[in-house]
VEXROKE-947547 format. One record per residue (C-alpha): x, y, z; residue in one letter. Coordinates in pm, 1 decimal. Example, Ala and Ser with C-alpha at 12.3 -4.5 7.8 and 13.67 -1.06 7.14 Angstrom:
1230.0 -450.0 780.0 a
1367.0 -106.0 714.0 s
This chain:
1384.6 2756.9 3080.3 x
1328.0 2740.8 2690.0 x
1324.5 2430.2 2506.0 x
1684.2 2453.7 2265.4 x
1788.2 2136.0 2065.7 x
1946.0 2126.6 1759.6 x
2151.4 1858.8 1520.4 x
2325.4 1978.4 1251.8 x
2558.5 1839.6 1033.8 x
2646.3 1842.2 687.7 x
2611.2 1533.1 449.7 x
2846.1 1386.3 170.7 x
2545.6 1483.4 -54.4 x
2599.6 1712.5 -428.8 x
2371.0 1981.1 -328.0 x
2309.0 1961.6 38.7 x
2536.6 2255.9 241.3 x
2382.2 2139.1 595.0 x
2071.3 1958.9 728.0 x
1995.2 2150.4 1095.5 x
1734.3 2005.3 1297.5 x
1575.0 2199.5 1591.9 x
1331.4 2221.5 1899.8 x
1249.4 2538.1 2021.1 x
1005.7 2728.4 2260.2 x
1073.0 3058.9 2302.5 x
1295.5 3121.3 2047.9 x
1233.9 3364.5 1772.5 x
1460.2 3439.7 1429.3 x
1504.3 3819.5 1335.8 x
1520.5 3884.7 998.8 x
1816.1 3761.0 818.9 x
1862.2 3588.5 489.0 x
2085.0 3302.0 360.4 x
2281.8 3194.7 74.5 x
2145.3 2861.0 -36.7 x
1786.1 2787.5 -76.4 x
1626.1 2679.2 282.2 x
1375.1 2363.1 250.5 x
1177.5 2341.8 567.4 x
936.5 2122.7 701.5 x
777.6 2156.2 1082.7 x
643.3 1776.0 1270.9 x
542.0 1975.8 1563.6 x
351.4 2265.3 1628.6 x
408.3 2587.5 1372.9 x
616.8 2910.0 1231.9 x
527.0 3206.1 1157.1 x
740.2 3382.0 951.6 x
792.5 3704.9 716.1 x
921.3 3694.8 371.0 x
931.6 3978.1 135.1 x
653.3 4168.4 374.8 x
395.5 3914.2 386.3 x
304.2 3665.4 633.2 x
328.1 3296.6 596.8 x
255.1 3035.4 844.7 x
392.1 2612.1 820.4 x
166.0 2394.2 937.2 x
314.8 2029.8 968.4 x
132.7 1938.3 626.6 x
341.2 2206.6 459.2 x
663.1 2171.8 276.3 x
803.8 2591.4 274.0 x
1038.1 2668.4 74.6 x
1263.5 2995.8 128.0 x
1475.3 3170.9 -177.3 x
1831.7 3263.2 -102.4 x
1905.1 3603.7 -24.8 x
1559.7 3739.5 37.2 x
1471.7 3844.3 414.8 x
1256.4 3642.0 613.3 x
1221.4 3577.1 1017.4 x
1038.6 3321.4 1229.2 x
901.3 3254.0 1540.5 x
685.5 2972.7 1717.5 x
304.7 3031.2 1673.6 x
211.4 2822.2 2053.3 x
351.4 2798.5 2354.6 x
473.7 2503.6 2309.7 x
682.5 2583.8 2025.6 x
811.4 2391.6 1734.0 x
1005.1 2092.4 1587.6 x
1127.5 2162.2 1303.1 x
1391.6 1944.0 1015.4 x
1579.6 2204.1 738.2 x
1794.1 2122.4 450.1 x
1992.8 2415.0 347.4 x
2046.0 2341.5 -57.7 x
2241.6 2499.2 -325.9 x
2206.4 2588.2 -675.4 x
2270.4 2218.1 -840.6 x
1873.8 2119.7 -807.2 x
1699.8 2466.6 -769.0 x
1802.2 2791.1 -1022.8 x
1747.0 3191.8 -963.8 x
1419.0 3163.8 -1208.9 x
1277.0 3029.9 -947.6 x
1363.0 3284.4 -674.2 x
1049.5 3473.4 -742.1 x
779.6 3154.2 -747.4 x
952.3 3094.9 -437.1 x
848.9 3443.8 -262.0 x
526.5 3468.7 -438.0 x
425.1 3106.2 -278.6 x
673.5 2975.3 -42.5 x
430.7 2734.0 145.5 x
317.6 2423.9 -61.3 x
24.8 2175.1 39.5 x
146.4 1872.1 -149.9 x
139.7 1512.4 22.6 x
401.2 1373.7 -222.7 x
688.1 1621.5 -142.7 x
606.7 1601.8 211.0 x
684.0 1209.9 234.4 x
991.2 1291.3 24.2 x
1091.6 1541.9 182.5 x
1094.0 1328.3 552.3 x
1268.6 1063.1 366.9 x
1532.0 1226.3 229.5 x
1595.1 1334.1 649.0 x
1577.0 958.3 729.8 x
1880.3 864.9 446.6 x
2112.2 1155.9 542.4 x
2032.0 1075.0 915.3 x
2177.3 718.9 785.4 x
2564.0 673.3 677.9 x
2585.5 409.9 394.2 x
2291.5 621.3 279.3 x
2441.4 800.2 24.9 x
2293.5 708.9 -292.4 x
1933.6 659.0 -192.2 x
1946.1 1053.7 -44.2 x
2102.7 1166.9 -409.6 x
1824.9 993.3 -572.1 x
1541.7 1138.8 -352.2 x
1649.7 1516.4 -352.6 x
1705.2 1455.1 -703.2 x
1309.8 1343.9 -709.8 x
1257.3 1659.1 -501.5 x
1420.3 1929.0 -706.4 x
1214.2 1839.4 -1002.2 x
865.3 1802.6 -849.6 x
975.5 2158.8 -676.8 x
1044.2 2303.6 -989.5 x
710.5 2108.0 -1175.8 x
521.3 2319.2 -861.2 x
668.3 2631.5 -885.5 x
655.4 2701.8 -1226.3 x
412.4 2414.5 -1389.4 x
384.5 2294.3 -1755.5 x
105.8 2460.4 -1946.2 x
-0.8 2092.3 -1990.0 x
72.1 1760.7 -1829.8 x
370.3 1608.0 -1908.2 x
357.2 1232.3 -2022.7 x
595.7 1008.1 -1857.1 x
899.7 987.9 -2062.6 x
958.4 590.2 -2075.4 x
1334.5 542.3 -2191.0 x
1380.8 144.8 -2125.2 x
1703.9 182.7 -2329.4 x
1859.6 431.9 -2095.8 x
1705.0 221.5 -1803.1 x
1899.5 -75.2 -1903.8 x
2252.1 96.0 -1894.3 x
2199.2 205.7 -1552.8 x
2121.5 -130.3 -1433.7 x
2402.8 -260.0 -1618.8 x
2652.6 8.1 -1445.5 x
2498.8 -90.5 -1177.0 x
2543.4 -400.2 -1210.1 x
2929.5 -398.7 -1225.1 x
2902.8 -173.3 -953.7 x
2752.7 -362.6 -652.6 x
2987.4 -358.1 -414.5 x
3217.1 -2.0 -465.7 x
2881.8 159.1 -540.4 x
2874.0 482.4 -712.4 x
2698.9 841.9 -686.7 x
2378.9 950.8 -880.9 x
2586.9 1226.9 -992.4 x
2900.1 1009.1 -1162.0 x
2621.7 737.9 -1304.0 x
2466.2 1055.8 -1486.4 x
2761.9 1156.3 -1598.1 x
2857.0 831.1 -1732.3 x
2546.2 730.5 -1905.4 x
2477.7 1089.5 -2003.4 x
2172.5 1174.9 -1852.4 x
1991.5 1389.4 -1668.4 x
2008.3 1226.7 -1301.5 x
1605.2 1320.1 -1219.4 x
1568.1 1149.6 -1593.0 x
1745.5 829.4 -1524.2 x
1567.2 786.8 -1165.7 x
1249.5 788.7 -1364.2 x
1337.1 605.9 -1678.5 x
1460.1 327.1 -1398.9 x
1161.5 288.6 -1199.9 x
949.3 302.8 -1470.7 x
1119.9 46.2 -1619.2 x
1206.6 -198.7 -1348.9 x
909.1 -68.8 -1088.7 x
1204.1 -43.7 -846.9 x
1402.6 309.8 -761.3 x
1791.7 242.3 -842.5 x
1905.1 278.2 -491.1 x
1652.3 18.4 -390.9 x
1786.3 -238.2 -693.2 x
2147.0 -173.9 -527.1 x
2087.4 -254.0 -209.6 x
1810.6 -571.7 -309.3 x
2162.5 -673.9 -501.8 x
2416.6 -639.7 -239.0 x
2158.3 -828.3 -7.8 x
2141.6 -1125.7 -235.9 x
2518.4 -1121.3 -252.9 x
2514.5 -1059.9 118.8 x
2281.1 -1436.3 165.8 x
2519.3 -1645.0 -21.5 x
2840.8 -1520.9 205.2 x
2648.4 -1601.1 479.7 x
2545.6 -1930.6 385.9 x
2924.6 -1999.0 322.3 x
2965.3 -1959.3 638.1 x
3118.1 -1598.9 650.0 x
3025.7 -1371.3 957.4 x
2787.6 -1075.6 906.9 x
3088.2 -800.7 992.1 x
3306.7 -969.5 710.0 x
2945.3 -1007.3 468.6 x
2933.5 -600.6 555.2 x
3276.7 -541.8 406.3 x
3261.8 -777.1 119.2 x
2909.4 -689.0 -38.2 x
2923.4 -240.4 6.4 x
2720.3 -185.7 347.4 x
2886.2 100.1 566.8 x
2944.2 -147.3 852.5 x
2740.4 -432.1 1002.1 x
2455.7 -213.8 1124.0 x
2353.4 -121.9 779.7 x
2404.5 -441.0 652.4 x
2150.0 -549.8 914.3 x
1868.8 -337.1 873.0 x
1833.9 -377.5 493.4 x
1869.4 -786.0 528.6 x
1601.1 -736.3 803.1 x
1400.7 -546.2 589.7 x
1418.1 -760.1 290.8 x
1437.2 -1111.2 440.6 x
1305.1 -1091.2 772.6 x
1548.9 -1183.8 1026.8 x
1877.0 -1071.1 1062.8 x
2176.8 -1139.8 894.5 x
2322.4 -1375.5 1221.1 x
1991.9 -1570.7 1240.1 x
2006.0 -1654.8 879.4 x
2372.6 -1774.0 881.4 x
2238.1 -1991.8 1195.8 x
1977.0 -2138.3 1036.1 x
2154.7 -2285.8 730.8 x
2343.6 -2464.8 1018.3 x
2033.5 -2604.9 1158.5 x
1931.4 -2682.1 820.2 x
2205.9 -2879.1 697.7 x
2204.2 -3044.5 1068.3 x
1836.5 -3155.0 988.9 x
1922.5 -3269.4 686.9 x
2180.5 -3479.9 780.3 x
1981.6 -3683.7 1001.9 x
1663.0 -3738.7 818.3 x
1586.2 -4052.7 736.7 x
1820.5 -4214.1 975.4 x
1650.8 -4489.2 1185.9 x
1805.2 -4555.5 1502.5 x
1990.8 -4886.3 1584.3 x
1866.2 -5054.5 1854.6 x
2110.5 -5290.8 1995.9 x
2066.3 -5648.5 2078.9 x
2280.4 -5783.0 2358.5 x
């Protein structure tokens, strides 16, 4: 029987209208056409699909990238099918003027929006995620649009330490409540691809990566107070304990329980160091 799975869901992400993941054998799309752009990239095996009368293939180094509204089919290239991750976006990242870049060269070879392109899936796959995925398709959008229609000349790296600073101030005041990409460019009045560059350059450090680094360090000294990791969670802006764990594991290297332990032990150890014992007499 042919191989059908499929995820889908949509994220609470400006500009995403559904991420759709699928496995399939057999299965082949008839023509048909959507309404938001279609960003598609394959981990196993290979399409081969149709748009605007020409024949295009997606091998798993391959980011494609399908224009709303024009035809286009698809249909596994082995027996063994394919394994494929979509986002379906709208217009905020991608415009019409690029509809026709888009059918002239829908397949693009590029390394550095592939790995973007599979971590944006891993942050929407992740709730608490939120602002990391908003900076990455942001990141995506304009290295689409730098492919699709390229400067005439390259582009030096607009350093804006000024700008930089008032996002890490914002964010600053903003550790645990957290904000979107979207409201800090609306409050620093900036361009949001613009003031995820200006930051890293600035502070070698993306901004989503600063807020969670933050909460973390705020998350070390609750525990070491003695508060429990699924208070810690609440109190320092992680979705729930899980996500408070795997970005403490990440960062410090054990978990957030064996670190509140281990100040235990610590201050135990202390305690009795440099106490000789008394060794009675009678």
């Amino acid at each position: 029987m042919p191989a059908q799975e499929v995820t889908a869901w949509r994220p609470a992400v400006p500009g995403v209208t559904e991420v759709f993941h699928a496995h399939f054998t057999e299965y082949a799309y008839p023509m048909h056409v959507h309404e938001a752009w279609t960003l598609l990239i394959v981990d196993d095996g290979a399409v081969r699909y149709d748009l605007d009368r020409h024949e295009h293939g997606t091998p798993d180094d391959t980011v494609s990238l399908l224009p709303p509204h024009v035809p286009h089919n698809g249909s596994p290239v082995s027996p063994d099918g394919f394994r494929k991750r979509v986002l379906y976006l709208d217009g905020t990242h991608l415009g019409d003027e690029l509809i026709g870049p888009a059918v002239d060269g829908p397949d693009l070879r590029d390394p550095v929006l592939r790995q973007r392109v599979g971590q944006l899936h891993t942050a929407l796959a992740r709730p608490g995620e939120e602002f990391e995925a908003e900076s990455r398709l942001t990141l995506i959008g304009d290295r689409l649009r730098t492919l699709l229609r390229p400067p005439p000349h390259d582009r030096p790296v607009r350093r804006d330490p000024a700008l930089a600073r008032r996002l890490r101030e914002l964010l600053d005041e903003r550790v645990v409540e957290g904000l979107s990409l979207e409201e800090a460019a609306g409050v620093v009045q900036a361009h949001p691809a613009h003031l995820v560059r200006a930051f890293s350059a600035a502070y070698g450090i993306a901004p989503h990566q600063y807020l969670t680094s933050r909460r973390v360090g705020r998350a070390r000294r609750l525990l070491l107070a003695g508060q429990g990791p699924a208070d810690v969670a609440a109190l320092t802006g992680f979705h729930d304990q899980a996500h408070l764990t795997r970005h403490f594991k990440r960062l410090v290297g054990v978990t957030p329980g064996r670190y509140r332990n281990s100040s235990r032990t610590g201050s135990d150890r202390s305690s009795t160091e440099g106490v000789r014992p008394v060794i009675g007499t009678d």
